[in-house]
C-alpha positions as CSV (number, residue, x, y, z in Angstrom):
1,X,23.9,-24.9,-7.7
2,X,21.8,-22.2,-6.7
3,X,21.5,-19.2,-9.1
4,X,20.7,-16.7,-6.4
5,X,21.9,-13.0,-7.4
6,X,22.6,-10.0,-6.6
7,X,20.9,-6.8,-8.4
8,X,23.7,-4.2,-8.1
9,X,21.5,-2.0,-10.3
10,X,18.5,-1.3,-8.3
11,X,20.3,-2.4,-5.2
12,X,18.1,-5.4,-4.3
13,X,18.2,-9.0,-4.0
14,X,16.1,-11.1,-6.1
15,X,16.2,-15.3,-6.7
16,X,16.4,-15.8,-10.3
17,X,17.6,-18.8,-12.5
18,X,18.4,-18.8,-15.9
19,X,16.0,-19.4,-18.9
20,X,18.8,-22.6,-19.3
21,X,18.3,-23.7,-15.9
22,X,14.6,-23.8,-15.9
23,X,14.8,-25.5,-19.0
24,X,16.9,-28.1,-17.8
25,X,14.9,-28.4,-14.4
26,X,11.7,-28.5,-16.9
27,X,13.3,-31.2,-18.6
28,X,14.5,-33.0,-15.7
29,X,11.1,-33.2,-14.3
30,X,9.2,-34.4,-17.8
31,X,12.1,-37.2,-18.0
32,X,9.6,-39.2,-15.9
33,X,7.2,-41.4,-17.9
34,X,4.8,-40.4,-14.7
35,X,4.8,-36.7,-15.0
36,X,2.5,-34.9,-17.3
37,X,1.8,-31.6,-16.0
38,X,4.3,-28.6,-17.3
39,X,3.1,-26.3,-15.2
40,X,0.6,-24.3,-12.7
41,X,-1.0,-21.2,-13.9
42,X,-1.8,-19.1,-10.2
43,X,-4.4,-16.6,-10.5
44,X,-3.0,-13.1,-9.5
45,X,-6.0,-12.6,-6.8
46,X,-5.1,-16.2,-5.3
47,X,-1.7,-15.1,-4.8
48,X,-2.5,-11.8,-3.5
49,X,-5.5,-13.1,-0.6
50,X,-2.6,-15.9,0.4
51,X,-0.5,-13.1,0.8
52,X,-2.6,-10.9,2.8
53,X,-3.1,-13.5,5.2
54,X,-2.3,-13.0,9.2
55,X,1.8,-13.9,9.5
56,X,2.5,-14.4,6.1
57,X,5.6,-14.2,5.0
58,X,6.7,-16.8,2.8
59,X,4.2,-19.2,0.8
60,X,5.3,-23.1,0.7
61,X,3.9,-25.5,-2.7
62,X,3.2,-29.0,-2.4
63,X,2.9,-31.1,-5.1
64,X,-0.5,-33.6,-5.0
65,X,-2.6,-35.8,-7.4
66,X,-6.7,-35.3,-6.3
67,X,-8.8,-38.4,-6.7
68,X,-9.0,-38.3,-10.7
69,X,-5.2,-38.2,-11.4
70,X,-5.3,-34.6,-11.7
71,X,-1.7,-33.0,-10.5
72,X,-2.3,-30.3,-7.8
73,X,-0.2,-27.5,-6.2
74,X,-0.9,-26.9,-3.1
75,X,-0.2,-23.6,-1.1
76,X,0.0,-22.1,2.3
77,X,1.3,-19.7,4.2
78,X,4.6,-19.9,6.1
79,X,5.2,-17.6,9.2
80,X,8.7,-16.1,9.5
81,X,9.9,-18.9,11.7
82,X,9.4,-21.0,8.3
83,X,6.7,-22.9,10.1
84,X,3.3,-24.0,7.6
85,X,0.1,-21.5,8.5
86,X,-2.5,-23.8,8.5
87,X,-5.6,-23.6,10.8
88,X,-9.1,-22.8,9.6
89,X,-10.5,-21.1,12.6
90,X,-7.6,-18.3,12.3
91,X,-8.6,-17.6,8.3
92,X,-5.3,-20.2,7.4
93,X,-6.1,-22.1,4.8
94,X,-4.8,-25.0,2.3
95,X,-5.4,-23.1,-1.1
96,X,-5.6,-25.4,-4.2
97,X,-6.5,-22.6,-7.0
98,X,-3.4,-23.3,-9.3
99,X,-4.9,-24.3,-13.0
100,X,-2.1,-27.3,-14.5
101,X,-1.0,-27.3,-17.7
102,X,-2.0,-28.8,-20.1
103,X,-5.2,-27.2,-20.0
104,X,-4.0,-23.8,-18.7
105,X,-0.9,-23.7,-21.1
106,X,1.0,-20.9,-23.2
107,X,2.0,-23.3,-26.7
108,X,5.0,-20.4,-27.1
109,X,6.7,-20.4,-23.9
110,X,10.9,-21.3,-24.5
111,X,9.5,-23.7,-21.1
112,X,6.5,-25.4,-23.1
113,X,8.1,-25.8,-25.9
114,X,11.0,-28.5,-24.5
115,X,10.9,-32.0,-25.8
């Protein structure tokens, strides 16, 4: 069920879960014996040159192990038609500049904390 609400308040839209729905998603995803990264820590200036990027209106994650077993998080640009930006030669790029945890973690977060 998605937790998408409104935000009377300020009068905009915004898609937020609850802290017990992450927790149970977080928990749902560290059930399997395969996973072992909690999360991806996305530098602020990674986000913002995605962003800035020609069409950009959405940005799509995939999930990836590299060569080593390292998890990855992969993202691009997505156009407004929902289609994947991806071509070199127009400045579209692949970016893989997310930081996994552990390694990268915060020890206090209510998320890290789950068993």
């Amino acid at each position: 069920m998605s937790e998408k609400t409104t935000t009377e308040k300020i009068g905009i839209e915004e898609n937020v879960i609850s802290l017990e729905t992450a927790q149970q998603w977080a928990t749902n995803w560290r059930s399997n014996p395969e996973n072992t990264v909690k999360a991806h820590l996305i530098p602020q200036i990674d986000i913002t040159q995605l962003l800035n990027e020609k069409d950009v209106q959405d940005v799509r994650a995939y999930i990836g192990v590299d060569e080593d077993g390292v998890n990855k998080l992969m993202l691009v640009g997505v156009d407004a038609k929902g289609n994947d930006l991806i071509n070199e030669d127009a400045g579209q790029y692949i970016y893989d500049f997310t930081l996994p945890c552990p390694n990268t973690c915060n020890i206090t977060s209510p998320l890290y904390t789950l068993k």
